[in-house]
FILUM-40360 format. One line per 10 residues: number of its first residue (from 1); for each residue y, z, x of C-alpha. Coordinates in nm, 3 decimals, decimal comma. Layout:
# residues N
NUM> Y/Z/X | ...
END
This chain:
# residues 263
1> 11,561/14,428/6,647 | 11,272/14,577/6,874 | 11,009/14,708/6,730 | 10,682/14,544/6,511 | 10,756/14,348/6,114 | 10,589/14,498/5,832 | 10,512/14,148/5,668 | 10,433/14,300/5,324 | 10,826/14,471/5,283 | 10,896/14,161/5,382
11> 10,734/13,946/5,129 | 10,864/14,248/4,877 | 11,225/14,187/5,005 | 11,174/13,796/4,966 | 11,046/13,820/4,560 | 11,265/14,095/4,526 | 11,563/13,825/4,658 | 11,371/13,537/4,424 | 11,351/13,776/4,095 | 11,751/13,854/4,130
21> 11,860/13,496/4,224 | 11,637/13,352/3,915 | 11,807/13,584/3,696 | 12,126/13,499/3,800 | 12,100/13,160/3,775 | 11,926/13,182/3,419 | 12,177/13,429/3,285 | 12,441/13,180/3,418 | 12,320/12,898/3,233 | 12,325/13,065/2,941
31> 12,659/13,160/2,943 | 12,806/12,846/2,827 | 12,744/12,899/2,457 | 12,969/13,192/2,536 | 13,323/13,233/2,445 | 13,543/13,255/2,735 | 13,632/13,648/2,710 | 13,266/13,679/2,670 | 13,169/13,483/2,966 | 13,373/13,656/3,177
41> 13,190/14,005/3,043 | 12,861/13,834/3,136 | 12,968/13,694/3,476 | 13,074/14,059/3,579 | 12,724/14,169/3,447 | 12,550/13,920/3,626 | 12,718/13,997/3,941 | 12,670/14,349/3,898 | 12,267/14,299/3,846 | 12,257/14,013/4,093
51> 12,439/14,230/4,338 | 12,170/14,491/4,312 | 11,929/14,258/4,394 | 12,013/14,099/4,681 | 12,130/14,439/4,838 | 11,805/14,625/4,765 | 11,650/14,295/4,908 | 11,846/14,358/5,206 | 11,736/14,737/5,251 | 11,369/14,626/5,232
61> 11,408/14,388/5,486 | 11,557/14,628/5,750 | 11,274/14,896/5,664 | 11,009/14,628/5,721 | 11,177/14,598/6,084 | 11,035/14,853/6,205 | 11,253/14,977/6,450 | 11,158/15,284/6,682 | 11,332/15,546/6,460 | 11,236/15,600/6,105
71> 11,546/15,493/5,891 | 11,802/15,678/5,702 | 12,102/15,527/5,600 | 12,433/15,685/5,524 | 12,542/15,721/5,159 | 12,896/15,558/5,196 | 12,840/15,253/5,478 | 12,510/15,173/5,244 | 12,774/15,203/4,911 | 13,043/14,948/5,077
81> 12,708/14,725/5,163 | 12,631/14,703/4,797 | 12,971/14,620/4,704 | 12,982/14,313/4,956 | 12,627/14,252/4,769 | 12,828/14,242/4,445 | 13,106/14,032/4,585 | 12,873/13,736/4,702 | 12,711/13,765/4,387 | 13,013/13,787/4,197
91> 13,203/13,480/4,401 | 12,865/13,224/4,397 | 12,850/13,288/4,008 | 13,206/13,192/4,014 | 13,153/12,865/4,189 | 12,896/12,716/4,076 | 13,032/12,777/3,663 | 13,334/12,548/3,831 | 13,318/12,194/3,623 | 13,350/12,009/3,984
101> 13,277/12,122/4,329 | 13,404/11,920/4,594 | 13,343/11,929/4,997 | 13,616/12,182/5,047 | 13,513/12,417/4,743 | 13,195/12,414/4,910 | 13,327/12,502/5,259 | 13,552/12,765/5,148 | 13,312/12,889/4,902 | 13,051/12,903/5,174
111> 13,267/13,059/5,447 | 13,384/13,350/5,174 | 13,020/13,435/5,091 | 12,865/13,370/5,420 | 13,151/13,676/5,508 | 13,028/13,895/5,252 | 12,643/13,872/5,326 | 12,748/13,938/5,713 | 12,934/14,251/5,539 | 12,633/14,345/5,330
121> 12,402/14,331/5,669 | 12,599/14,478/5,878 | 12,762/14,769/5,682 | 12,353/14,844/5,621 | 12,322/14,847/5,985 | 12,599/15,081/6,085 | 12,467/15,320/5,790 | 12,160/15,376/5,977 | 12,416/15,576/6,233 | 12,174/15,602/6,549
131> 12,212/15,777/6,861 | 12,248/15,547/7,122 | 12,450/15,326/6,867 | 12,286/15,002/6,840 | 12,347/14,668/7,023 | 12,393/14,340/6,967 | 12,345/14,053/7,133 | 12,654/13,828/7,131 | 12,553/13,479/7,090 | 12,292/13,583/6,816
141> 12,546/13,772/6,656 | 12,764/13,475/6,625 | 12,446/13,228/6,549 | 12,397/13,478/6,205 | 12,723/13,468/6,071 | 12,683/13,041/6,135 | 12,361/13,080/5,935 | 12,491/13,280/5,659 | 12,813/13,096/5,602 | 12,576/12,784/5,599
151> 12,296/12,940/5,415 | 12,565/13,005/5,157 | 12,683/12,657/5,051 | 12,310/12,554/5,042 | 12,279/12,800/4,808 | 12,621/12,685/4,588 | 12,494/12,316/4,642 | 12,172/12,424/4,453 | 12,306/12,647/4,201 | 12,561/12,440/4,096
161> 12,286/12,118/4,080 | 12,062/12,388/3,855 | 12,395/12,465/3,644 | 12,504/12,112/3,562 | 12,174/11,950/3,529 | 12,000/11,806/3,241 | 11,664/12,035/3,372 | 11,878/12,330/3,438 | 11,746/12,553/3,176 | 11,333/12,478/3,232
171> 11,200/12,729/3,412 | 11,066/12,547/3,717 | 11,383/12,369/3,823 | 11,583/12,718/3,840 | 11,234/12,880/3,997 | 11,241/12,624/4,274 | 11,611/12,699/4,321 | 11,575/13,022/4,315 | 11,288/13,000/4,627 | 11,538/12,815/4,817
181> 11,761/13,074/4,771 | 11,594/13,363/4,844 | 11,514/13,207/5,154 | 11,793/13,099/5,283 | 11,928/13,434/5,209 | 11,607/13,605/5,399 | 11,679/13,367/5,706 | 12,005/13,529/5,735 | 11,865/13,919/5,722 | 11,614/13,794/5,968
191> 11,903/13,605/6,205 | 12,120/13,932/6,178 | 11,819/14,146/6,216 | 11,696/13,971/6,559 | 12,066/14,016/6,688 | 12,015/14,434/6,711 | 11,900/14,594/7,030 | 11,747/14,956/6,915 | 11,706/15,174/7,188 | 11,331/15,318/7,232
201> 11,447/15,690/7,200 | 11,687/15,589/6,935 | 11,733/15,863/6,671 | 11,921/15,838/6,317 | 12,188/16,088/6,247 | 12,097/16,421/6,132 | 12,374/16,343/5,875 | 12,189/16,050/5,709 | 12,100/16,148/5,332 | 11,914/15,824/5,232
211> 11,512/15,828/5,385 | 11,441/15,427/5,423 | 11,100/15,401/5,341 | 11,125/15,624/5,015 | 11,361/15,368/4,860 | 11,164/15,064/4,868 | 10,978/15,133/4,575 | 11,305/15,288/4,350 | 11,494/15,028/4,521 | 11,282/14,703/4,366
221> 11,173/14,879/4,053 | 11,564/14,955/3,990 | 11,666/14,571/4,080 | 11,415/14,399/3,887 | 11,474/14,646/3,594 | 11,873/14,572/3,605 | 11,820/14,195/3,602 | 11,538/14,208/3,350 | 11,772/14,407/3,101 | 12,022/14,173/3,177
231> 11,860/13,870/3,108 | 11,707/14,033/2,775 | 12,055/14,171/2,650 | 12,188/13,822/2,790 | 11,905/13,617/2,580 | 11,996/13,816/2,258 | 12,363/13,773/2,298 | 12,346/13,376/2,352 | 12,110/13,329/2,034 | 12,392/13,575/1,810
241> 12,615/13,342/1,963 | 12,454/13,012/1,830 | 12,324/13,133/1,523 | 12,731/13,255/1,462 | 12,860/12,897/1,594 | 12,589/12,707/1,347 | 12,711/12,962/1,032 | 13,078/12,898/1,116 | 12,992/12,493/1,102 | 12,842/12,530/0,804
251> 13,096/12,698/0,649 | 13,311/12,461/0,762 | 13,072/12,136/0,644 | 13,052/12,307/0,282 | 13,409/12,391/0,250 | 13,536/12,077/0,355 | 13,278/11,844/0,163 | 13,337/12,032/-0,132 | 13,725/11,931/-0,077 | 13,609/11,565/-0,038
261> 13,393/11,602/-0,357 | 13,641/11,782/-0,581 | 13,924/11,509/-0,439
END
């Protein structure tokens, strides 16, 4: 994209991207002291906050491009870009809860993703509806959709490694992932960024309801709120959990060592 980088947006879009993919993969860990139905409740949640994040990541990282025309975005393009937000989210939660991931789990997992996040970019790009309509730049183009598909097994790789390992729940191990995450994910909003040719009298439509630089602030305060309340509501669910798995052992220690006594 022509135009200057506003490098604080997009060190805001990059902590933004690390405080949603942390979440995630805390609120996945804690899942498995979850029922099944449950689980599935939380993975929908998760995907749901997670999903916020990485899309308002997303729209902070194309207002820090500063391209020649102040951005608006479209209401309904930037609405189906949150949705393929949701659907990464939703599909990399999936995976990396699997017991095994092979090679071709991996692959397909990373091609399906990879899809979505060009979705998510993309769809945020055609919201901005500018007159001339913007270009890209073919090989680029194909070079971001390479990175993101690749960019998104890294990311199953390390979330399922966080998710099955013995230092999965500390803090550090899923921070670390959750750097590598966020940028892998960041390379691929820059790759896809790079790829758009913005005329210099470029204009946005008229039409456009959504003013980009007002929504950075609503935009992170809104993602880090929904994962926050998600991990709290998450945290509180998982201990109720416990504490009613330990009761229901008990129960079943007293009744059934009385039974041994009395016989």
């Amino acid at each position: 994209m022509s135009g200057s980088y506003d490098l604080t947006l997009m060190s805001v879009s990059y902590w933004v991207m690390v405080a949603a993919a942390y979440g995630a993969l805390d609120l996945s860990a804690r899942s498995v002291v979850f029922g099944r139905q449950r689980r599935r409740l939380w993975l929908w949640i998760n995907a749901l906050a997670g999903g916020t994040g990485i899309w308002a990541s997303h729209l902070i990282w194309i207002v820090a491009s500063r391209s020649p025309a102040q951005p608006t975005f479209d209401p309904a393009l930037n609405a189906l870009s949150w949705g393929a937000a949701v659907a990464a989210a939703l599909l990399g939660l999936y995976i990396i809860q699997m017991r095994q991931l092979d090679g071709a789990a991996v692959a397909a997992g990373g091609a399906a993703i990879g899809v979505c996040l060009c979705v998510l970019h993309y769809a945020g790009m055609f919201a901005l509806r500018m007159s001339p309509q913007i270009a890209y730049d073919s090989e680029l183009f194909s070079t971001s959709v390479f990175v993101a598909m690749a960019a998104s097994a890294a990311s199953l790789l390390g979330g399922f490694a966080v998710q099955n390992s013995r230092t999965g729940r500390k803090p550090l191990t899923k921070l670390a992932a959750a750097l590598l995450i966020a940028a892998a994910v960041c390379g691929v909003y820059h790759t896809a960024t790079v790829a758009a040719h913005i005329a210099a009298d470029a204009v946005c439509a008229p039409g456009n309801l959504l003013q980009g630089e007002a929504m950075v602030v609503p935009m992170a305060a809104v993602a880090v709120a929904a994962m926050a309340l998600s991990l709290s509501l998450s945290i509180l669910d998982a201990r109720a959990a416990t504490q009613h798995r330990r009761a229901a052992m008990e129960r079943h220690k007293t009744l059934f060592g009385n039974s041994v006594a009395g016989g």
